[in-house]
N, C-alpha and C positions, 0 to 999 in steps of 0.2 A: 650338693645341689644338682651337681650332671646327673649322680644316679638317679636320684628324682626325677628330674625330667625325662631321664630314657624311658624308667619304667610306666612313668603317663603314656607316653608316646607308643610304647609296648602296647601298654592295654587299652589304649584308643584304637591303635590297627588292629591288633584282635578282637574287639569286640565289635568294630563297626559290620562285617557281615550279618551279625547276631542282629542287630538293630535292625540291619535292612531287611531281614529277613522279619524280623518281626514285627515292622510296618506292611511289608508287601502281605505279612499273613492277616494282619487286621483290616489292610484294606479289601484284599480276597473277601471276608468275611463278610465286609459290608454291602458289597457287591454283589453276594451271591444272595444275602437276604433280599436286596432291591429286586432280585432277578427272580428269587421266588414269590415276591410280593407284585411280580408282572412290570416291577417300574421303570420299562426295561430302558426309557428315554433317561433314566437318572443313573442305571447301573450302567450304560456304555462309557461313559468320562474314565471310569471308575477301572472298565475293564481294558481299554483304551493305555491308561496309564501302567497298568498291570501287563499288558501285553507288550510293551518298550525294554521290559526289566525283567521278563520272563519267557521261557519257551514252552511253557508248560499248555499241553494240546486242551485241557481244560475249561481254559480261561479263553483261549482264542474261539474255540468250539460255541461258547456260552456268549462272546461278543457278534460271534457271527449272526448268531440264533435272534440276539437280542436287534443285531439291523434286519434282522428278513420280519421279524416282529413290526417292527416298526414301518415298517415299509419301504427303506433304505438298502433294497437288492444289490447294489454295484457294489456297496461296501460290504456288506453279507457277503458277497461273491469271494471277493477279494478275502474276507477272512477264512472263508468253507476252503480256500486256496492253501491257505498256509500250515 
């Protein structure tokens, strides 16, 4: 029964990067379509959440973009910053 449970426990902590990683890739995804479809007040939440749990210049680039779009300069500012 212990081995059992190690080996859950094993491949719960290995697999959860895998997971997070492939929600943050599907939420990317979502995001970036709203961003091509101009929807740019619906993809910030989106990019927002993706920029907490990533460094990736990307996504901060495409939120910035999506507040100077919007008309939301200070925070554009603050992202074209980072």
């Amino acid at each position: 029964m212990k081995r059992v449970l190690l080996i859950g426990a094993f491949l719960v902590s290995a697999l959860s990067p895998q997971i997070l990683q492939a929600q943050i890739s599907a939420k990317q995804a979502k995001a970036d379509k709203l961003y091509a479809q101009l929807a740019f007040d619906a993809a910030i939440p989106l990019y927002e959440q993706l920029a907490k749990k990533s460094d990736d210049p990307s996504i901060k680039l495409k939120l910035a973009n999506s507040y100077r779009l919007t008309q939301n300069f200070i925070k554009a500012e603050y992202w074209y910053e980072q």
